[in-house]
C-alpha positions in Angstrom: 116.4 74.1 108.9 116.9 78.1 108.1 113.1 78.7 109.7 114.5 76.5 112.8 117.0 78.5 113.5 115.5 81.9 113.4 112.3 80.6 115.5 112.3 81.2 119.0 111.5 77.3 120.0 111.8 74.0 118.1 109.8 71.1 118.1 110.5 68.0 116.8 106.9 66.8 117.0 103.8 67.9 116.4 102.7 66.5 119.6 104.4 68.8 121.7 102.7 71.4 120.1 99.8 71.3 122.4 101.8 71.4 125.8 103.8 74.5 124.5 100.6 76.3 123.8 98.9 75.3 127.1 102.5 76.9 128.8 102.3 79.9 126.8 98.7 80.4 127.2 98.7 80.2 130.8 101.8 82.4 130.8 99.8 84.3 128.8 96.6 84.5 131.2 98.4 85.3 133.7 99.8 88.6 132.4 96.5 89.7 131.4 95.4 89.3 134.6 98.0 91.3 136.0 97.4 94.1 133.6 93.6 93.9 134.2 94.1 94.1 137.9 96.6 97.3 137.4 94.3 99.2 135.0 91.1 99.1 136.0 91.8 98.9 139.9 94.5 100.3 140.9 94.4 103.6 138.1 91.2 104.0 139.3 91.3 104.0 142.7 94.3 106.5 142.2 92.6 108.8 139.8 88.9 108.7 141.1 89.6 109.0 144.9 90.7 112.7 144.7 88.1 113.8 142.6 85.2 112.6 145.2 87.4 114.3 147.8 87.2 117.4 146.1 83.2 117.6 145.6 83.4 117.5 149.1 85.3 120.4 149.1 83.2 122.5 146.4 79.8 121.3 147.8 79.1 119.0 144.9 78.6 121.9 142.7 79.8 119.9 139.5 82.8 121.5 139.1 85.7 119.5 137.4 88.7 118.0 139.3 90.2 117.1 136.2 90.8 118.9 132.8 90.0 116.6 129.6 93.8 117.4 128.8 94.8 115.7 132.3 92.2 112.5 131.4 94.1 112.0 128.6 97.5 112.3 129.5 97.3 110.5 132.4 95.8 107.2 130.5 98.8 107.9 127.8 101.3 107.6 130.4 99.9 105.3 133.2 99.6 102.6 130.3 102.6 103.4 128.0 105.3 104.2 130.8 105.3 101.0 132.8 
C-alpha cells in the first residue's frame, strides 16, 4: 500500500497495464516529435541561413561566420533554455 501511495498511478489490474503504456507512449512520441522537429529544423534553419548569407558577402573565401565558442554556446542554450 506504502508503494501505492507514493506512485504516480495505480492500477488495480494488470490488464490495464497495457492501455496505460500505449497512452504514455504515444504521449511520449509525440513529444519527441516535437523536439525533433524544433532541433534539427527550426535551429538550423536559424543558425545556417546567415552563414550562407555571409559567403555571399566574403566571396566564398572560407572565412567563418561563426566562432567554435559561438557553435557551442548556442547548442547549450538553444537546447537547455527552452
Amino acid at each position: 500500500r506504502q508503494a501505492v501511495r507514493n506512485s504516480d498511478y495505480a492500477i488495480a489490474q494488470f490488464k490495464s497495464l497495457s492501455k496505460l503504456l500505449f497512452v504514455h507512449g504515444h504521449f511520449y512520441y509525440i513529444r519527441i516529435a516535437t523536439l525533433v522537429q524544433y532541433f534539427f529544423f527550426y535551429k538550423n534553419v536559424c543558425f545556417i541561413t546567415p552563414q550562407f548569407l555571409y559567403q555571399f558577402f566574403c566571396l566564398f573565401s572560407q572565412q567563418t561566420f561563426y566562432d567554435s565558442v559561438y557553435l557551442t554556446l548556442y547548442n547549450i542554450c538553444f537546447t537547455s533554455l527552452p
